[in-house]
Jmol script that loads the backbone (N, CA, C; Angstrom):
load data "model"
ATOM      1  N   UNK A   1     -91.769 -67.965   7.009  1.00  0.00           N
ATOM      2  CA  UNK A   1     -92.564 -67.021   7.729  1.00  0.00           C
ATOM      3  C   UNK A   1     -91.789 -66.414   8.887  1.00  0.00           C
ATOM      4  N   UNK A   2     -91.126 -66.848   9.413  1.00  0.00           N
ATOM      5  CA  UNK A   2     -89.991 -66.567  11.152  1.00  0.00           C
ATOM      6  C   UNK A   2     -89.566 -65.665  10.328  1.00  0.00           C
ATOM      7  N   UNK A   3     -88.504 -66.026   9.050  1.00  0.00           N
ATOM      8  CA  UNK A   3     -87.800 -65.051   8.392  1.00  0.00           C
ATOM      9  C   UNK A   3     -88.344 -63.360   8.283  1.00  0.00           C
ATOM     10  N   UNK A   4     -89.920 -63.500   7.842  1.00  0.00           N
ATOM     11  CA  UNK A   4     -90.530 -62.082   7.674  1.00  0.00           C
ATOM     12  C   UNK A   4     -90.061 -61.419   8.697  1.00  0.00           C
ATOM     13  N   UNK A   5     -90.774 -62.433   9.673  1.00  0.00           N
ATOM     14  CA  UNK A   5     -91.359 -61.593  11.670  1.00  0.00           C
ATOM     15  C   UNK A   5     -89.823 -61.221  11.862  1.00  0.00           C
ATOM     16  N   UNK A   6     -88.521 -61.643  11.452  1.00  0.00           N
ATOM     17  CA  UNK A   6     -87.304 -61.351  11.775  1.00  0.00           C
ATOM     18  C   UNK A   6     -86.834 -60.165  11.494  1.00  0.00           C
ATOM     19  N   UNK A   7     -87.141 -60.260  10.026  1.00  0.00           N
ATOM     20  CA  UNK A   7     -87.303 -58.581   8.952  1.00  0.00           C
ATOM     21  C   UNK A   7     -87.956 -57.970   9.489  1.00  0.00           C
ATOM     22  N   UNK A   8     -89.316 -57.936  10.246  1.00  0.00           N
ATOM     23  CA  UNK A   8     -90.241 -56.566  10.646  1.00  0.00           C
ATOM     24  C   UNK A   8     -89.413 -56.512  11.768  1.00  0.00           C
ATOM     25  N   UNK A   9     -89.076 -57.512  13.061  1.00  0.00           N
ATOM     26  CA  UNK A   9     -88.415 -56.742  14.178  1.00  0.00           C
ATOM     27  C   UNK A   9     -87.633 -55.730  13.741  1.00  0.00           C
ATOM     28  N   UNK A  10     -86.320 -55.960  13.077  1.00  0.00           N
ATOM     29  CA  UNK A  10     -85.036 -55.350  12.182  1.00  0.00           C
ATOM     30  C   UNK A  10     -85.068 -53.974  11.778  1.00  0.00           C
ATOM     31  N   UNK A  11     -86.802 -54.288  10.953  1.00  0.00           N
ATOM     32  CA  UNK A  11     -86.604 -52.585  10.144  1.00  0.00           C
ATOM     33  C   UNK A  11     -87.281 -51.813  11.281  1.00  0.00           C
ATOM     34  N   UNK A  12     -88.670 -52.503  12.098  1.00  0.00           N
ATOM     35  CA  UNK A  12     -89.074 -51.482  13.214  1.00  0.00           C
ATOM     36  C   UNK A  12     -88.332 -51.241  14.409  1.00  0.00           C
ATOM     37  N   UNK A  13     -86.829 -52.138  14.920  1.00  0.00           N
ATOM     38  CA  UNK A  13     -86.037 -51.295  15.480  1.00  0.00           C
ATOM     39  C   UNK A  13     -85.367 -50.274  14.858  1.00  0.00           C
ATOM     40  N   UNK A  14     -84.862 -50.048  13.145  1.00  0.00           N
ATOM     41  CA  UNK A  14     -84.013 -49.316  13.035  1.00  0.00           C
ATOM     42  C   UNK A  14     -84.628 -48.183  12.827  1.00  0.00           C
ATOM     43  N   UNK A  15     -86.210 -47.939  12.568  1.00  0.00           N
ATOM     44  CA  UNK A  15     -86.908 -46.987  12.658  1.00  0.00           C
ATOM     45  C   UNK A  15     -87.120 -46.098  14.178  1.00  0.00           C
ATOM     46  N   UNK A  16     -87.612 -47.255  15.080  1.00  0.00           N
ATOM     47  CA  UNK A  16     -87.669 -46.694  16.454  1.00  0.00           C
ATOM     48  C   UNK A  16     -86.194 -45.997  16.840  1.00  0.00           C
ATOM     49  N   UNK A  17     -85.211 -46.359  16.600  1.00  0.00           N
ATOM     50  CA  UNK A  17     -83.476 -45.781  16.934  1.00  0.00           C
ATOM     51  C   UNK A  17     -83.384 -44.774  16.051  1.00  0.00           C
ATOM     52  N   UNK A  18     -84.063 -44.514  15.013  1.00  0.00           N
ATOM     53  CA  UNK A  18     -84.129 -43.225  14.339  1.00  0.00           C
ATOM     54  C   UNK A  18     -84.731 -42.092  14.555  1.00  0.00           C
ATOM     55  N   UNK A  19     -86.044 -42.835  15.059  1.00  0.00           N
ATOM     56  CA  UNK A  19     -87.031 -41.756  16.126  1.00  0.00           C
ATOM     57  C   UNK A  19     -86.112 -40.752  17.407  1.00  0.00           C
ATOM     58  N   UNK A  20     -85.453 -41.918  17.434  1.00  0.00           N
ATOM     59  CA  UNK A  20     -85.139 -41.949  19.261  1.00  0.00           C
ATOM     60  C   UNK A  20     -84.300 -40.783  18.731  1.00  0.00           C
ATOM     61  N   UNK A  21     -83.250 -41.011  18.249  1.00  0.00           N
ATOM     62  CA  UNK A  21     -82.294 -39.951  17.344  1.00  0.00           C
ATOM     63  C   UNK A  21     -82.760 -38.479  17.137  1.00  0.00           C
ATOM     64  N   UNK A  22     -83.451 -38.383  16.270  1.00  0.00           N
ATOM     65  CA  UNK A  22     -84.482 -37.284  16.014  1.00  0.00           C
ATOM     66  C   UNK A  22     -84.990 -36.561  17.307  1.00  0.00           C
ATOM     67  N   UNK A  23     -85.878 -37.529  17.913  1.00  0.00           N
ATOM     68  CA  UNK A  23     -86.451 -36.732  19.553  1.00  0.00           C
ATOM     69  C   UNK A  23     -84.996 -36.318  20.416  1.00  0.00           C
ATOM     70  N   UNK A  24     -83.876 -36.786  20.477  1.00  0.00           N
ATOM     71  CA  UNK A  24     -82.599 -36.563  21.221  1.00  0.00           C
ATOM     72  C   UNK A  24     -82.257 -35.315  20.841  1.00  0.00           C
ATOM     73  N   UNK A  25     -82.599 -35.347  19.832  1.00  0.00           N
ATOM     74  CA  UNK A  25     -81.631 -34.406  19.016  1.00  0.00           C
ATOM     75  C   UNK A  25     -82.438 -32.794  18.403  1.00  0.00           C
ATOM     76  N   UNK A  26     -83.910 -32.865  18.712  1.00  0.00           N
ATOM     77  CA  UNK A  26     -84.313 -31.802  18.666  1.00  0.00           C
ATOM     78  C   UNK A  26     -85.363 -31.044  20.070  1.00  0.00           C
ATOM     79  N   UNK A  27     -85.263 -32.072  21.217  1.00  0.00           N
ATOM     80  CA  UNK A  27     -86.027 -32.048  22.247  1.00  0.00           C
ATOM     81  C   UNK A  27     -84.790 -32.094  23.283  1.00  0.00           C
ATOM     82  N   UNK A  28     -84.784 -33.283  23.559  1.00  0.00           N
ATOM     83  CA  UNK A  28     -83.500 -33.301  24.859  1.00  0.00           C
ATOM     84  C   UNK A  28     -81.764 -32.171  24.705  1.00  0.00           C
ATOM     85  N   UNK A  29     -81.647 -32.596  23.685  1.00  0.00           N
ATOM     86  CA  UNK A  29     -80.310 -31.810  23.563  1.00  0.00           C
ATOM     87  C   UNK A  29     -80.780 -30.030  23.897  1.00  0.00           C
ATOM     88  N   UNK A  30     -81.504 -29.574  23.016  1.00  0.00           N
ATOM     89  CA  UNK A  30     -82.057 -27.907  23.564  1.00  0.00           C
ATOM     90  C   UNK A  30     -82.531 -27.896  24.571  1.00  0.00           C
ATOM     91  N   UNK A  31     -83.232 -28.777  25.388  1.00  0.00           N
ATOM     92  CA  UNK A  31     -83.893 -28.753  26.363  1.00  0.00           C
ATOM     93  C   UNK A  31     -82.302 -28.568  27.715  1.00  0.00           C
ATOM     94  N   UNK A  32     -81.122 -29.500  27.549  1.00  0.00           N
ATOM     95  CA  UNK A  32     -80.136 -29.420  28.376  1.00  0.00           C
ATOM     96  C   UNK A  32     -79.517 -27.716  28.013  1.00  0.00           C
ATOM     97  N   UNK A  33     -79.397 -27.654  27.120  1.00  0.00           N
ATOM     98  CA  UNK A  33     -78.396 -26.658  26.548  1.00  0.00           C
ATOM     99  C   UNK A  33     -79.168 -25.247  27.368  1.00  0.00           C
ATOM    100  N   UNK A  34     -80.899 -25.166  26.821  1.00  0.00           N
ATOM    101  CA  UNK A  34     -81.266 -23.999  28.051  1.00  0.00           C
ATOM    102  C   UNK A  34     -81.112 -23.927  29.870  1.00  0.00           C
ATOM    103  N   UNK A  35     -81.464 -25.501  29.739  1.00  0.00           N
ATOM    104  CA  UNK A  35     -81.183 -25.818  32.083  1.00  0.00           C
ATOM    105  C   UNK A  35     -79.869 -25.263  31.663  1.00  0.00           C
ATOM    106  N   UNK A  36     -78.197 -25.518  31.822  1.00  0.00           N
ATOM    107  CA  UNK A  36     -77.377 -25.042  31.869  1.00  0.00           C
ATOM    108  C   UNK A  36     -77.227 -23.836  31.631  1.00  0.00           C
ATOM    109  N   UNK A  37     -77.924 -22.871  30.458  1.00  0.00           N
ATOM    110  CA  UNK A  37     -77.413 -21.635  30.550  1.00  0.00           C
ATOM    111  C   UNK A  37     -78.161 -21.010  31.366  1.00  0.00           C
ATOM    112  N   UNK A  38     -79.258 -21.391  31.709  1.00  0.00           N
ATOM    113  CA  UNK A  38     -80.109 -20.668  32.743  1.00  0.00           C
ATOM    114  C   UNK A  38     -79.493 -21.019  34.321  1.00  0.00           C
ATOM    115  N   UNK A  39     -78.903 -21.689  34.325  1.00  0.00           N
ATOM    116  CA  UNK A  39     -78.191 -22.220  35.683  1.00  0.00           C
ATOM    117  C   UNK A  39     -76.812 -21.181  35.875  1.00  0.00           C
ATOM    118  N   UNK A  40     -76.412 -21.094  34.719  1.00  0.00           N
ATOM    119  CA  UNK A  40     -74.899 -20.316  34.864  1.00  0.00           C
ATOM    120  C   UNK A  40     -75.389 -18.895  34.871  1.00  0.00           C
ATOM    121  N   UNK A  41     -76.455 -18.398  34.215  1.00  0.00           N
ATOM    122  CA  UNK A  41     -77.129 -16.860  34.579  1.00  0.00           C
ATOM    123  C   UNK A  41     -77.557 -16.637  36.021  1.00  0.00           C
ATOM    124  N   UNK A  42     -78.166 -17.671  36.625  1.00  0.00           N
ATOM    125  CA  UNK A  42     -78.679 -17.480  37.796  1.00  0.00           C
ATOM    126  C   UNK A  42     -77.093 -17.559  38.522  1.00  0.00           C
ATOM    127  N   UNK A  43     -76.463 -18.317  38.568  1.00  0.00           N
ATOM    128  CA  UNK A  43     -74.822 -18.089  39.226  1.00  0.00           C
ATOM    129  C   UNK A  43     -74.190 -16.982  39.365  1.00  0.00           C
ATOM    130  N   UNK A  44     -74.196 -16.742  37.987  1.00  0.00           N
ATOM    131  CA  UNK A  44     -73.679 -15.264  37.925  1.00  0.00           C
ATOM    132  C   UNK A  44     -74.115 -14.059  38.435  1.00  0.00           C
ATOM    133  N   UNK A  45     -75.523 -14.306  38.217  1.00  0.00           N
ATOM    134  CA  UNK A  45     -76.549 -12.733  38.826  1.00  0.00           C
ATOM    135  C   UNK A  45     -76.100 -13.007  40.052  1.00  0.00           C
ATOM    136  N   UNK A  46     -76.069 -13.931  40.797  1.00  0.00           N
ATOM    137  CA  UNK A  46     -75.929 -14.086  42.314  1.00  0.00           C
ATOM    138  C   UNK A  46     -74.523 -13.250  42.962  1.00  0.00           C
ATOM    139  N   UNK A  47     -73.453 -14.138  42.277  1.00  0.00           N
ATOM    140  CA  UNK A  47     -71.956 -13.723  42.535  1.00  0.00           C
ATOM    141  C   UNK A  47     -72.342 -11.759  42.436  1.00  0.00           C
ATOM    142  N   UNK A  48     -72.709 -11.182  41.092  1.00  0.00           N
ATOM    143  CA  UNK A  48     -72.892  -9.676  40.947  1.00  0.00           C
ATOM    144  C   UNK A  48     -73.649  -9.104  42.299  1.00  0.00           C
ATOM    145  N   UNK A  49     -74.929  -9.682  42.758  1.00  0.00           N
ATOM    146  CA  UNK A  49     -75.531  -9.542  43.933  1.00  0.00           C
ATOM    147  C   UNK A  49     -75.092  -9.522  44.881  1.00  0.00           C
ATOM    148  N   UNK A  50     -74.382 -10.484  45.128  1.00  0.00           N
ATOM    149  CA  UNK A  50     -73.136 -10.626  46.507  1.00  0.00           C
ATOM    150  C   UNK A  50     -72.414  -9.203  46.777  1.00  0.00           C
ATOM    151  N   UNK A  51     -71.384  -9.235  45.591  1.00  0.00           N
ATOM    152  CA  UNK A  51     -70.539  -8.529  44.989  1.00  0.00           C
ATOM    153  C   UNK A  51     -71.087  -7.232  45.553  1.00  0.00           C
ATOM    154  N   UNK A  52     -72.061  -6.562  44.860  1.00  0.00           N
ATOM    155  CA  UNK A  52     -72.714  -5.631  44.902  1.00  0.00           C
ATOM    156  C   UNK A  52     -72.870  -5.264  46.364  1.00  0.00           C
ATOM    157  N   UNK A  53     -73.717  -6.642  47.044  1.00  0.00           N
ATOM    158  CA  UNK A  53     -73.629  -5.765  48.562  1.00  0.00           C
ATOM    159  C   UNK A  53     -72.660  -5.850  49.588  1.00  0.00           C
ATOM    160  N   UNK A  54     -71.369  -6.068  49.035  1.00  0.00           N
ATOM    161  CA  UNK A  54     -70.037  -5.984  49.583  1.00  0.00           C
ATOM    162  C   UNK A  54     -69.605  -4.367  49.352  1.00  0.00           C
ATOM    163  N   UNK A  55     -70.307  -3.937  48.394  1.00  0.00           N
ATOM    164  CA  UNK A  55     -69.661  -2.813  47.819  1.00  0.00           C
ATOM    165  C   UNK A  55     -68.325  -2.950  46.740  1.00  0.00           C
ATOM    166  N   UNK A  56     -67.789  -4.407  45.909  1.00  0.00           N
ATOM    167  CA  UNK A  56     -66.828  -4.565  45.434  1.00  0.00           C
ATOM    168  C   UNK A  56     -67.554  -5.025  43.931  1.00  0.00           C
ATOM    169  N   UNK A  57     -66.734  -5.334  43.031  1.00  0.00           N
ATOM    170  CA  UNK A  57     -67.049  -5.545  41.474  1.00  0.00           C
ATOM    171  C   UNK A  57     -66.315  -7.312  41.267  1.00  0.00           C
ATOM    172  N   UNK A  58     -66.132  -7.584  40.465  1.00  0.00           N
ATOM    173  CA  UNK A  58     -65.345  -9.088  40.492  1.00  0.00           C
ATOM    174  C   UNK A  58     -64.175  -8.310  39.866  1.00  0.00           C
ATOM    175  N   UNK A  59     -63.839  -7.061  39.795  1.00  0.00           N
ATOM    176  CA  UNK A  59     -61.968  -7.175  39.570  1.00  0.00           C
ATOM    177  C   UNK A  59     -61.472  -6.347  40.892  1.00  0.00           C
ATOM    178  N   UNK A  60     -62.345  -5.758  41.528  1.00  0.00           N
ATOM    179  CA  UNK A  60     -61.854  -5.632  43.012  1.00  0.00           C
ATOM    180  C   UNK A  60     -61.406  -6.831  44.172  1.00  0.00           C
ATOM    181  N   UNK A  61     -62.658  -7.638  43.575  1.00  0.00           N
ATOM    182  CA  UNK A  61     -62.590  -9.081  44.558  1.00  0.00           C
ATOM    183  C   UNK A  61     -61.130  -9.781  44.085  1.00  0.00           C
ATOM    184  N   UNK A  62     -61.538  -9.719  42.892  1.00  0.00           N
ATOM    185  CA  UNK A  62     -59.869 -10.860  42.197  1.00  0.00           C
ATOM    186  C   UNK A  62     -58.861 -10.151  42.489  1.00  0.00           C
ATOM    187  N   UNK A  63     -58.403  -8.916  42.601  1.00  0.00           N
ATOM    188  CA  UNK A  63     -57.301  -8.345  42.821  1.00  0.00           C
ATOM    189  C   UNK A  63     -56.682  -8.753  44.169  1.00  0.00           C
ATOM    190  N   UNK A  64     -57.840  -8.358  45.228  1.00  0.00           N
ATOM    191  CA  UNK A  64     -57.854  -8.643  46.703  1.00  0.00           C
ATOM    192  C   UNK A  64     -57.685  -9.611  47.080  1.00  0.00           C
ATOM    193  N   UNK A  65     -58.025 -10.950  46.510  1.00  0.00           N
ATOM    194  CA  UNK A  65     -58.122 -12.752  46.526  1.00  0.00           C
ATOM    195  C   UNK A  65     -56.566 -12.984  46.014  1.00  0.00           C
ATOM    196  N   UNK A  66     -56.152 -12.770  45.149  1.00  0.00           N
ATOM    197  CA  UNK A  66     -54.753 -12.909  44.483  1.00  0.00           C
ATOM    198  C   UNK A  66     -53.626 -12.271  45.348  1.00  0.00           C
ATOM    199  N   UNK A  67     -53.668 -11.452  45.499  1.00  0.00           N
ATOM    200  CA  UNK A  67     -52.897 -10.532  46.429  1.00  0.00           C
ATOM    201  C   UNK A  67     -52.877 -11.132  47.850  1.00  0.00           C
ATOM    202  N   UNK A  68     -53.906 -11.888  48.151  1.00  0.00           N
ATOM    203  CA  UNK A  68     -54.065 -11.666  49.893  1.00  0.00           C
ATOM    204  C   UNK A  68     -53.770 -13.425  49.875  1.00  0.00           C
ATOM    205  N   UNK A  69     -53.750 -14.017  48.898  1.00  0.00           N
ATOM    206  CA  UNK A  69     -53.886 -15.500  48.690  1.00  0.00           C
ATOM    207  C   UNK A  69     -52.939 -16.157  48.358  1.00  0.00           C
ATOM    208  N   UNK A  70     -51.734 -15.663  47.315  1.00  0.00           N
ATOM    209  CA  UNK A  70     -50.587 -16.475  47.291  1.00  0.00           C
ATOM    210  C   UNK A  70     -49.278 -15.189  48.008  1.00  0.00           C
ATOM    211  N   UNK A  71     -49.223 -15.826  49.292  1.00  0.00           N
ATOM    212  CA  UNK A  71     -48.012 -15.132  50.155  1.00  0.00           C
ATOM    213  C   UNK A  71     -46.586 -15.491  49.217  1.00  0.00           C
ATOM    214  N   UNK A  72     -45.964 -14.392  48.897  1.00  0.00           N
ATOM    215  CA  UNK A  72     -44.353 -14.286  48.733  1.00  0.00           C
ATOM    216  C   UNK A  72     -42.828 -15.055  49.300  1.00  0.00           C
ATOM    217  N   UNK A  73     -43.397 -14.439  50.892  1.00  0.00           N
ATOM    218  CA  UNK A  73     -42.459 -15.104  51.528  1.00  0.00           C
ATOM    219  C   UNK A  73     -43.670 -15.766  53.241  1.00  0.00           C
ATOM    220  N   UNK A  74     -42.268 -15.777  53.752  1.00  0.00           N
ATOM    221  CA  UNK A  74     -43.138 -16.545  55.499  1.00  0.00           C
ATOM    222  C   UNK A  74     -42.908 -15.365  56.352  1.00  0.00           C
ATOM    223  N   UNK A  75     -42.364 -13.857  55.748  1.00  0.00           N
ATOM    224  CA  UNK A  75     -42.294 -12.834  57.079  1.00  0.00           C
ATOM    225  C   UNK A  75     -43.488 -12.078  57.226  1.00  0.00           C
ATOM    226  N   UNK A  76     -44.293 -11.752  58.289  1.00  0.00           N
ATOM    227  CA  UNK A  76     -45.305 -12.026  59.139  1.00  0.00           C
ATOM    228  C   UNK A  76     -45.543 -10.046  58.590  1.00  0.00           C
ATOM    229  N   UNK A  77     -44.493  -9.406  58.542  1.00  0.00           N
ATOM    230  CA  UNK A  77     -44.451  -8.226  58.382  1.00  0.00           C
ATOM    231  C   UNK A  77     -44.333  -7.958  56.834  1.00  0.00           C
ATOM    232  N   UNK A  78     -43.757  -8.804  56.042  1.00  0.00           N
ATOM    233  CA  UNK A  78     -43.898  -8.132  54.639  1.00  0.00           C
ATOM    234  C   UNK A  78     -45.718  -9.402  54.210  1.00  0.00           C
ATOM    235  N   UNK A  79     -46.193  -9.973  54.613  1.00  0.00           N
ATOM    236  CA  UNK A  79     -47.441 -10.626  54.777  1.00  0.00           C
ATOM    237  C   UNK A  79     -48.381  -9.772  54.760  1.00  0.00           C
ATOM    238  N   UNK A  80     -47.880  -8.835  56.158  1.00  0.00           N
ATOM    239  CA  UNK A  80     -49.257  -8.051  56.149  1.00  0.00           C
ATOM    240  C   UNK A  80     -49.363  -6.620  55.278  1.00  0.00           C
ATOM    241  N   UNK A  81     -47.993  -6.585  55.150  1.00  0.00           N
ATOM    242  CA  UNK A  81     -47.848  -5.678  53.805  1.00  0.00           C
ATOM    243  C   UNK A  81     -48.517  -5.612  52.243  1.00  0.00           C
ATOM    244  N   UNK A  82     -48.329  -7.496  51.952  1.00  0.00           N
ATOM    245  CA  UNK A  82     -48.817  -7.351  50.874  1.00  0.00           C
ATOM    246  C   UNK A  82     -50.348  -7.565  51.529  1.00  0.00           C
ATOM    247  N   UNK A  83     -51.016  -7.689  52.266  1.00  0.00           N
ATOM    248  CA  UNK A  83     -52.666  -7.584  52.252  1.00  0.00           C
ATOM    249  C   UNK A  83     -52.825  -6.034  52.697  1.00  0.00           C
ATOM    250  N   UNK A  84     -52.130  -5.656  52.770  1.00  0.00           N
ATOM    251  CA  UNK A  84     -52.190  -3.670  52.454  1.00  0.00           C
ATOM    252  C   UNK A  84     -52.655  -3.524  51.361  1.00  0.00           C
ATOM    253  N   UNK A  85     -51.415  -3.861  50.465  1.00  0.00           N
ATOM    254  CA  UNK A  85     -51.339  -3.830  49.123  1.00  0.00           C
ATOM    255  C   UNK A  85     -52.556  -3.991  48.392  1.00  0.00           C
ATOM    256  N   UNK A  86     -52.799  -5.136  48.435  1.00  0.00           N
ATOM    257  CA  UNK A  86     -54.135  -5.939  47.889  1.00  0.00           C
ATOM    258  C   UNK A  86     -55.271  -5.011  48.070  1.00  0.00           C
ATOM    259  N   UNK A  87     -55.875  -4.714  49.852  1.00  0.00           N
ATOM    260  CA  UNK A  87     -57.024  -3.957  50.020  1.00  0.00           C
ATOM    261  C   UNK A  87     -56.875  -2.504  49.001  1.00  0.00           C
ATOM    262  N   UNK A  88     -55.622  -2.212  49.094  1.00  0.00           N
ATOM    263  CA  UNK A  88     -55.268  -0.803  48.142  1.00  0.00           C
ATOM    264  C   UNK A  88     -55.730  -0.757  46.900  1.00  0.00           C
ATOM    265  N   UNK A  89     -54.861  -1.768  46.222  1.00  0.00           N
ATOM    266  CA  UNK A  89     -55.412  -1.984  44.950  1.00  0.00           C
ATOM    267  C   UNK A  89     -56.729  -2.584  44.235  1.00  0.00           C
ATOM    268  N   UNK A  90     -57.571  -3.255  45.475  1.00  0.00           N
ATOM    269  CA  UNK A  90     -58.772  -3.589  45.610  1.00  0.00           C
ATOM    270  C   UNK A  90     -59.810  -2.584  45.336  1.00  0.00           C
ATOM    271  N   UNK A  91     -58.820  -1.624  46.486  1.00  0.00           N
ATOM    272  CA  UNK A  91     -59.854  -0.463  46.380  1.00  0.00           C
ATOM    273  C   UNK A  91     -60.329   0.450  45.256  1.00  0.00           C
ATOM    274  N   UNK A  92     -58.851   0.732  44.906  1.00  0.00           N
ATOM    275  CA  UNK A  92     -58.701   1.283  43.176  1.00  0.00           C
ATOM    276  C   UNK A  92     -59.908   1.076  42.204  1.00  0.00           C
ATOM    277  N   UNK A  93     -60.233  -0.087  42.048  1.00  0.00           N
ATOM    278  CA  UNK A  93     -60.944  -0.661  41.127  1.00  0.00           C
ATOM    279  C   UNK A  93     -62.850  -0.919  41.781  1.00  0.00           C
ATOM    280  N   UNK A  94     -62.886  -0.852  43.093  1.00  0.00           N
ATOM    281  CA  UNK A  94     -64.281  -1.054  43.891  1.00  0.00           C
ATOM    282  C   UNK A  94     -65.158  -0.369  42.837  1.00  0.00           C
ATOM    283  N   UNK A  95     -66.566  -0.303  43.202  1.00  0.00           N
ATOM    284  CA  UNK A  95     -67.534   0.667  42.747  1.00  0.00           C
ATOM    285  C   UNK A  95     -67.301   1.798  42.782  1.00  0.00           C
ATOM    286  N   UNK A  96     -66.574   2.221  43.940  1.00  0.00           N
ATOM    287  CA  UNK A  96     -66.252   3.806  44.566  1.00  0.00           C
ATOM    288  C   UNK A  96     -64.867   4.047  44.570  1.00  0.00           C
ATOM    289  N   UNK A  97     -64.364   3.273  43.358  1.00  0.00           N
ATOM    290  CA  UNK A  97     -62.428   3.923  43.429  1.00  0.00           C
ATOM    291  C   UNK A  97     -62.878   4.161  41.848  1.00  0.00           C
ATOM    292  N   UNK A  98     -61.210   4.724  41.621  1.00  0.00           N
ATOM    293  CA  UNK A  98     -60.828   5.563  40.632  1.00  0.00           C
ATOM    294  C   UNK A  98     -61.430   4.562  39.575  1.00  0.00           C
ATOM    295  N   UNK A  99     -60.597   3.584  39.535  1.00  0.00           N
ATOM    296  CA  UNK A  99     -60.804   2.838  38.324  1.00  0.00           C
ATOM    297  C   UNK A  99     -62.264   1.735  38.114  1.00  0.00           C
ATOM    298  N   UNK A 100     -63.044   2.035  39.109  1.00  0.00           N
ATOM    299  CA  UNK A 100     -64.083   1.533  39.085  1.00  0.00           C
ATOM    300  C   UNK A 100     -65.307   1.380  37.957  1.00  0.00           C
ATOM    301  N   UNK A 101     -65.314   2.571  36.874  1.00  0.00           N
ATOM    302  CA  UNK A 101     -65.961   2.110  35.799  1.00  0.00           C
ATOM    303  C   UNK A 101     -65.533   1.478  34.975  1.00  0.00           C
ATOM    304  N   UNK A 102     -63.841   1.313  34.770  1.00  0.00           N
ATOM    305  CA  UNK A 102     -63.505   0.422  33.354  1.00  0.00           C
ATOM    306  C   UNK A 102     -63.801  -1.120  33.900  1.00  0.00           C
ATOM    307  N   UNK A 103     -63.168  -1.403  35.630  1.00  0.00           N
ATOM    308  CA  UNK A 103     -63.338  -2.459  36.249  1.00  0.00           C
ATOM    309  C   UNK A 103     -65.033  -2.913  35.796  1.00  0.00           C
ATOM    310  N   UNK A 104     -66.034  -2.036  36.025  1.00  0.00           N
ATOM    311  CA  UNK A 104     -67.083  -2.476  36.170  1.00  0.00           C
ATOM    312  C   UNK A 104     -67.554  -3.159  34.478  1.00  0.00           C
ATOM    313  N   UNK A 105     -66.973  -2.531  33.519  1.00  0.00           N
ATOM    314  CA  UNK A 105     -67.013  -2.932  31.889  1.00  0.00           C
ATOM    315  C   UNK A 105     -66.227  -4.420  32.074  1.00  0.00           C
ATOM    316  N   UNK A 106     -65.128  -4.305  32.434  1.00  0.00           N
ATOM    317  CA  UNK A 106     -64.718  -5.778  32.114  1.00  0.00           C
ATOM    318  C   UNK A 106     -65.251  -6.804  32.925  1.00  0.00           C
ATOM    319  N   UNK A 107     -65.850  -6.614  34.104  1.00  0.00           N
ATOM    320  CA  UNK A 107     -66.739  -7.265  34.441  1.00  0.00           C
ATOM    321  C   UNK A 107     -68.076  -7.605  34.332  1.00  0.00           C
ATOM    322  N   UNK A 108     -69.020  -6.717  33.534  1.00  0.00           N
ATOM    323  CA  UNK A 108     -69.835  -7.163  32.402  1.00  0.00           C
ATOM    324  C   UNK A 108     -69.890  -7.744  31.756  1.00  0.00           C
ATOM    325  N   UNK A 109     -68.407  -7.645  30.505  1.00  0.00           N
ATOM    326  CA  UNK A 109     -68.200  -8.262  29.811  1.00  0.00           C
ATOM    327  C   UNK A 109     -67.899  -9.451  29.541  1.00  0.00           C
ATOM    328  N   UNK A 110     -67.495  -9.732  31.069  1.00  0.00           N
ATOM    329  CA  UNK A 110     -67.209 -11.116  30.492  1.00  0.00           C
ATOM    330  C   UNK A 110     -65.618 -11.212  30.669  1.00  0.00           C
ATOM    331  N   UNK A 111     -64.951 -10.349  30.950  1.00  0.00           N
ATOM    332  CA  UNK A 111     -63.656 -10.549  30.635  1.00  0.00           C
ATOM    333  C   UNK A 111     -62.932 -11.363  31.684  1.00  0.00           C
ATOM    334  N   UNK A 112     -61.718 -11.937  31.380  1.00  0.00           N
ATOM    335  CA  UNK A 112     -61.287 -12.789  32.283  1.00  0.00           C
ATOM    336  C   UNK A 112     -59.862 -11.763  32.564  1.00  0.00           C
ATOM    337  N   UNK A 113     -59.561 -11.206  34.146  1.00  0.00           N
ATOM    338  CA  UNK A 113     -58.716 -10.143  34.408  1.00  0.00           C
ATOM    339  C   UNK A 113     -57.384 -10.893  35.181  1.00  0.00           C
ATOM    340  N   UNK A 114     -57.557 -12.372  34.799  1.00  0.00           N
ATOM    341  CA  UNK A 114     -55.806 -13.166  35.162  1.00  0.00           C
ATOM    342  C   UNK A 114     -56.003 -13.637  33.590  1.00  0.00           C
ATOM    343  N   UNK A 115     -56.348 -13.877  32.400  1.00  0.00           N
ATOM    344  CA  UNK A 115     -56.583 -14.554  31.598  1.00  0.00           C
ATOM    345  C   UNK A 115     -56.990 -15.817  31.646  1.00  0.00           C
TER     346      UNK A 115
END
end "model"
wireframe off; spacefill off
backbone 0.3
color backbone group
């Protein structure tokens, strides 16, 4: 008789771990997969929002960040040269420069503008 009660624990755990499986796997797993993408949309709208009331796009910002962020050398005068540079070419690409609508497509898109 122990033997049965041994067998029913056995098969009604491997049933309950099958359940569990099943509910993981059609409840929890979609349930994470939407929090995260809804977390990285809300991130993003934000950064565009920011962005936006800076008056810059994210390939104006990255141009300007790259440029103004890894210095060349230690002279104080070609330094402030290249953050010339940078605001220049920053500008190029803003909402309100030349290249500002293709900038504004690859930043829609998704594109990554260092790779």
């Amino acid at each position: 008789m122990a033997g049965l009660y041994t067998f029913g624990t056995i098969v009604g755990a491997v049933l309950a771990l099958i359940a569990a499986g099943y509910f993981f796997a059609d409840v929890v797993i979609p349930a994470c997969v939407y929090i995260v993408q809804y977390i990285r949309y809300g991130k993003t709208r934000a950064e565009t929002d920011a962005l936006d009331a800076m008056g810059e796009n994210k390939a104006s910002y990255v141009l300007k960040d790259q440029l103004k962020k890894n210095k060349m050398v230690d002279d104080s005068n070609i330094n402030k040269l290249q953050d010339q540079l940078g605001d220049a070419a920053g500008s190029l690409v803003d909402k309100e420069g030349v290249g500002g609508g293709v900038a504004k497509g690859v930043s829609d898109s998704g594109g990554d503008l260092l790779g």
